[in-house]
MIGULUM-276421 format. One line per field, with one value per residue (C-alpha): x, y, z; residue number from 1. Coordinates in nm, 3 decimals, m for minus. Example, Ala and Ser with C-alpha at 12.3 -4.5 7.8 and 13.67 -1.06 7.14 Angstrom:
BEGIN
east 1.230_1.367
north m0.450_m0.106
up 0.780_0.714
k 1_2
! end
This chain:
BEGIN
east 7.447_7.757_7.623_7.337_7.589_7.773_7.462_7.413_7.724_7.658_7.324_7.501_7.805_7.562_7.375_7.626_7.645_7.321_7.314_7.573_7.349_7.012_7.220_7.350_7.008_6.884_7.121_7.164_6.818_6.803_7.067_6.942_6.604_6.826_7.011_6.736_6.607_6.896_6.945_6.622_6.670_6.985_6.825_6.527_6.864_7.014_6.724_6.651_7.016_6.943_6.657_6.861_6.736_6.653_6.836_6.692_6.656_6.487_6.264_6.153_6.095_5.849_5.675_5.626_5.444_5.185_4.901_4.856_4.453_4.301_3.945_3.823_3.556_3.325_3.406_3.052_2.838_3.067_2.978_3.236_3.376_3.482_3.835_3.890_4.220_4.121_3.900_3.682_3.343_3.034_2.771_2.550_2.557_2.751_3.021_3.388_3.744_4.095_4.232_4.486_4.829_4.999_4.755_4.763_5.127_5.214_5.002_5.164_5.537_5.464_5.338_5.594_5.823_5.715_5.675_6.110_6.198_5.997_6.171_6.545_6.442_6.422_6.693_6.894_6.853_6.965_7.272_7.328_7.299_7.537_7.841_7.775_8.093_7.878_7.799_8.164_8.271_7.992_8.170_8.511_8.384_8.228_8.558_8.734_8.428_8.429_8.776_8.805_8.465_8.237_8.467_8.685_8.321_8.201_8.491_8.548_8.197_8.156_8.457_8.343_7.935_7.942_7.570_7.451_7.144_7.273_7.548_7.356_7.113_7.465_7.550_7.222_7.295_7.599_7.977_7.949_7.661_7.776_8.131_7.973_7.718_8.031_8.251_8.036_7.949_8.328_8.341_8.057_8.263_8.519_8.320_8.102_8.503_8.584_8.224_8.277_8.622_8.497_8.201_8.402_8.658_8.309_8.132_8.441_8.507_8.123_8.066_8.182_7.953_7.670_7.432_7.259_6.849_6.707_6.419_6.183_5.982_5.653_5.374_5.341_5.097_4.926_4.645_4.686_4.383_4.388_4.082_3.915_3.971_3.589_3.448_3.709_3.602_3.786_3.912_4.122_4.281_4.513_4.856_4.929_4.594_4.620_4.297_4.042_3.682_3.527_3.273_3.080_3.042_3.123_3.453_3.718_4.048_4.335_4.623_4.882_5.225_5.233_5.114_5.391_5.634_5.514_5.569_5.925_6.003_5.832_6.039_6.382_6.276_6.201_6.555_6.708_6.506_6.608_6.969_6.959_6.789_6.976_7.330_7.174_7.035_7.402_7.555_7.311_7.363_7.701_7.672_7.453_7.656_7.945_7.819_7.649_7.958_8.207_7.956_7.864_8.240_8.328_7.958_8.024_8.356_8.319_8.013_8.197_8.508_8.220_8.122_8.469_8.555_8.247_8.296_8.615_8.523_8.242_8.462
north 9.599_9.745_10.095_9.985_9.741_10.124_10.244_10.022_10.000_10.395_10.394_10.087_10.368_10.642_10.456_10.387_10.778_10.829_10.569_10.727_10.931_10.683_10.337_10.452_10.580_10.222_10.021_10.209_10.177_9.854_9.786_9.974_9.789_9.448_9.546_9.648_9.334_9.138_9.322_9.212_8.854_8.831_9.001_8.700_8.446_8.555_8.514_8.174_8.067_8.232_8.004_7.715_7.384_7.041_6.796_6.485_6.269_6.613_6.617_6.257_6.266_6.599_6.404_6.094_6.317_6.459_6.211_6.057_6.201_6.453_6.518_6.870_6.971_7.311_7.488_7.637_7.281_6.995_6.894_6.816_7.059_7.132_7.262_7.497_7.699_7.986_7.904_7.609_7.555_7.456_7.302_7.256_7.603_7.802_7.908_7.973_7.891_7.917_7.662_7.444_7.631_7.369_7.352_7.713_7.778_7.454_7.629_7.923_7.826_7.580_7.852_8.098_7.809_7.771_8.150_8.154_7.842_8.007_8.347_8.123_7.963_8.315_8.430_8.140_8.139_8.489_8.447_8.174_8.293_8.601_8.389_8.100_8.063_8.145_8.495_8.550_8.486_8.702_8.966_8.903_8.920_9.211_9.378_9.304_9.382_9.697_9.806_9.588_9.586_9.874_10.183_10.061_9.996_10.361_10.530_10.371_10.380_10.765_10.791_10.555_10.663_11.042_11.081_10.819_10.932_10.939_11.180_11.424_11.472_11.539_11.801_11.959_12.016_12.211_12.130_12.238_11.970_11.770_11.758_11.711_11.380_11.206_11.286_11.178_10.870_10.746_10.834_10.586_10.344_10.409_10.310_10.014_9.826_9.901_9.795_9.499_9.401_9.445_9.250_8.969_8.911_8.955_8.639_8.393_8.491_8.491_8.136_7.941_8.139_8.017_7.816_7.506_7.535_7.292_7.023_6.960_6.586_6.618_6.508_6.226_5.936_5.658_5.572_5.504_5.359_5.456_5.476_5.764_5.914_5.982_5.684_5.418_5.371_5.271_5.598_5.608_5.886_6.010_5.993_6.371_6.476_6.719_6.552_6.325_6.278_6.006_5.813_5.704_6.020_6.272_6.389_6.553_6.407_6.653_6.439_6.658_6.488_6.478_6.812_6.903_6.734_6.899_7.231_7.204_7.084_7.369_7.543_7.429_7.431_7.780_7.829_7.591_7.798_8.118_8.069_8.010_8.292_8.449_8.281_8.385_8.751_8.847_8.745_8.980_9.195_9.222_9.203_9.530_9.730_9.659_9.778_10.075_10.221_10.142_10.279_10.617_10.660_10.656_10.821_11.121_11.201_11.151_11.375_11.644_11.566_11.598_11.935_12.064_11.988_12.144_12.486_12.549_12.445_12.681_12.954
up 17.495_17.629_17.686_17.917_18.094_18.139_18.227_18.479_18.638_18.693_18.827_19.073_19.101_19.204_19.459_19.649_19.731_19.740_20.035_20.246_20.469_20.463_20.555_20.858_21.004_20.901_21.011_21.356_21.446_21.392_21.591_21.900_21.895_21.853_22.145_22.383_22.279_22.396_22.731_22.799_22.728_22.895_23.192_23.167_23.120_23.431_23.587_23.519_23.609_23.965_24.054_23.981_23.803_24.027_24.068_23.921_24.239_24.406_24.118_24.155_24.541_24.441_24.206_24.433_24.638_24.401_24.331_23.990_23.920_24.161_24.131_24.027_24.272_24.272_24.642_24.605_24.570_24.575_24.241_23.940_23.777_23.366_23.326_23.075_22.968_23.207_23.496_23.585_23.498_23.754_23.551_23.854_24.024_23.737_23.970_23.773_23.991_23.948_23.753_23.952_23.940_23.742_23.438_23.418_23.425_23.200_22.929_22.998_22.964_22.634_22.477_22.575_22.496_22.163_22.081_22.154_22.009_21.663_21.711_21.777_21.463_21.272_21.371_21.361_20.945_20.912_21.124_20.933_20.637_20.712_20.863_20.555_20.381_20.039_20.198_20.329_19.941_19.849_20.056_19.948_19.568_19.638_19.697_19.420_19.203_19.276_19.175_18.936_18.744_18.883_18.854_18.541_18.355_18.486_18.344_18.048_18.003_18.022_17.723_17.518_17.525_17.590_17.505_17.742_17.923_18.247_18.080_17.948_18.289_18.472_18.187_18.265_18.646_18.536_18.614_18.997_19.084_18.843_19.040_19.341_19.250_19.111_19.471_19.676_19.414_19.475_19.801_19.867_19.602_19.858_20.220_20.064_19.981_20.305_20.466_20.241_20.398_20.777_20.703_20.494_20.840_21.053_20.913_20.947_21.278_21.432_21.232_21.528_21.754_21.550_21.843_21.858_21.810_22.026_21.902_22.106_22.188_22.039_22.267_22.438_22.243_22.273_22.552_22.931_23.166_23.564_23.832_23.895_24.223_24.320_24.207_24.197_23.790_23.490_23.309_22.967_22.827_22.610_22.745_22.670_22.810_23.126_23.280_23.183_23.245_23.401_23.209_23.530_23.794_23.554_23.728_23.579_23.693_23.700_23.606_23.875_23.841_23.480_23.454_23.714_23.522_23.167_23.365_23.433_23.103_22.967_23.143_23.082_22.718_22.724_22.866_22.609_22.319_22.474_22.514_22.155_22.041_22.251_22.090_21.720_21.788_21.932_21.582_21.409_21.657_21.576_21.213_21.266_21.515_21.262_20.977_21.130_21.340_21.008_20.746_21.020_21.093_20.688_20.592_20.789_20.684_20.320_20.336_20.529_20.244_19.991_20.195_20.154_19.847_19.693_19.886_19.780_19.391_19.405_19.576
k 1_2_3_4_5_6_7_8_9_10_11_12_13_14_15_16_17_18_19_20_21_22_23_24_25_26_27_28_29_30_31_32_33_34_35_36_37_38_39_40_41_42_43_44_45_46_47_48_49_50_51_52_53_54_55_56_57_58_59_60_61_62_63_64_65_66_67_68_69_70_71_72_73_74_75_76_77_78_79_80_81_82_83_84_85_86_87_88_89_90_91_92_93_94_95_96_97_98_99_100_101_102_103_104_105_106_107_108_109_110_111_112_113_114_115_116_117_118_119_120_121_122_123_124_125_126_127_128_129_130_131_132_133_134_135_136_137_138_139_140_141_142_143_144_145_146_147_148_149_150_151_152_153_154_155_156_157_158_159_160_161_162_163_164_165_166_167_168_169_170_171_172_173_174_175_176_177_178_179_180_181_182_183_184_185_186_187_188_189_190_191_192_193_194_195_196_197_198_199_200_201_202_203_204_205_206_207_208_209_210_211_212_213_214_215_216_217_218_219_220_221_222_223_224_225_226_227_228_229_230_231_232_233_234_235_236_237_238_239_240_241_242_243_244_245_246_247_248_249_250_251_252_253_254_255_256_257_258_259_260_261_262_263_264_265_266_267_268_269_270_271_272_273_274_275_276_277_278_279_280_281_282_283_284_285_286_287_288_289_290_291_292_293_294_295_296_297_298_299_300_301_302_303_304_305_306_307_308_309_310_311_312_313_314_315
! end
């Protein structure tokens, strides 16, 4: 039992050499592609801070001006119209229009709106999960494991079972190779404690940074009734509908101030969802560009020590 918990604790002790020069490749491109990323959100941020957000009471007076239902009518014939996602639908002369700006752009910003708030989400749980006081213990345990468990176990291990395995392969490679796996071994023993102890101080300190993600209302329910505007007819519909079709004349009624009003909540949702994704992706960002700079700084001069050290052996 105890010479495969030695042989363990080696293979662990190994790997963290091996990883030296793959881990900072990794890390650092992940990092750049975070960062793009986040250059281009703030960039889509600002932007949305520039065109400035309504007042309420302007808001109001715009709606008061759009009508409740506006009938969809073909330009080509006169006749009713279907609205669909993309384009509106003649069933008497088969021409296709523009859908009213409104519908089309609502649609638009709920899904994009959703799509961020999904991708805040995401990220949200991993920034979360590095700046949780479990995974800043995680860290800190971490660094006194591996002085105090890893490297005693691999030492006393390799006195105390000679003819392990892992043993004999390094007596194969000869004493020069041999020399050289088990420097560069501790010198990644060496960076991953030190990685461990930037990364323990990271997660307290980014914890309060941690944002908000926003919930949004679910649709609107329930049923409303209102006349239709070519007819003067009874029409119900459901009260999250964007239009509804009259039962008498066959009219679809565009429903343009709630529609209006769904649009610019789309849109400050979008904001809201953004500005947290935004808040989250920075902490990973963080976490990354950390780990990458500390591990590339350490990385390249233990390999270069490694270098060095070797040379002079073999000389």
């Amino acid at each position: 039992m105890l010479a495969y918990l030695y042989q363990l604790c080696l293979v662990v002790f190994l790997l963290q050499g091996f990883t030296l020069p793959l881990l900072p490749a990794v890390s650092g491109a992940l990092w750049w592609r975070l960062s793009r990323r986040l250059e281009a959100l703030r960039g889509e941020l600002q932007a949305d801070r520039r065109k400035g957000a309504e007042t309420d009471e302007a808001f109001g007076r715009m709606l008061a001006r759009l009508p409740k239902l506006r009938p969809l009518n073909c330009e080509s014939c006169g006749g009713a119209v279907l609205l669909r996602e993309d384009a509106t639908l003649c069933p008497y002369c088969g021409a296709r229009g523009r859908p009213p700006e409104d519908y089309a752009a609502a649609l638009r910003l709920k899904a994009e709106a959703e799509r961020l708030l999904k991708s805040a989400v995401r990220h949200w749980r991993v920034a979360n999960l590095l700046t949780h006081p479990l995974a800043r213990w995680t860290f800190l345990l971490l660094i006194f494991a591996e002085p105090l468990v890893l490297f005693p176990a691999v030492v006393v291990g390799s006195n105390v079972f000679p003819d392990a395995p892992l043993d004999r392969a390094f007596a194969a490679l000869g004493e020069g190779w041999a020399f050289l796996l088990m420097l560069s071994s501790f010198l990644g023993f060496v960076v991953w404690m030190v990685v461990f102890i930037f990364l323990a101080g990271l997660s307290k300190s980014l914890r309060v940074k941690l944002p908000v993600v926003p919930v949004f209302e679910g649709a609107a329910r329930g049923r409303e009734t209102a006349s239709c505007q070519a007819c003067g007819g009874a029409v119900e519909y459901d009260a999250g509908a964007f239009a509804c079709l009259c039962g008498y004349c066959n009219v679809e009624n565009f429903r343009a101030r709630f529609v209006r009003r769904e649009r610019v909540r789309a849109e400050r949702q979008g904001a809201s969802a953004g500005s947290a994704l935004f808040g989250a992706a920075e902490i990973i960002e963080e976490f990354l560009g950390t780990f990458f700079f500390v591990l590339l700084f350490l990385a390249v001069a233990s390999i270069l020590l490694t270098l060095f050290l070797a040379f002079k052996k073999l000389l």
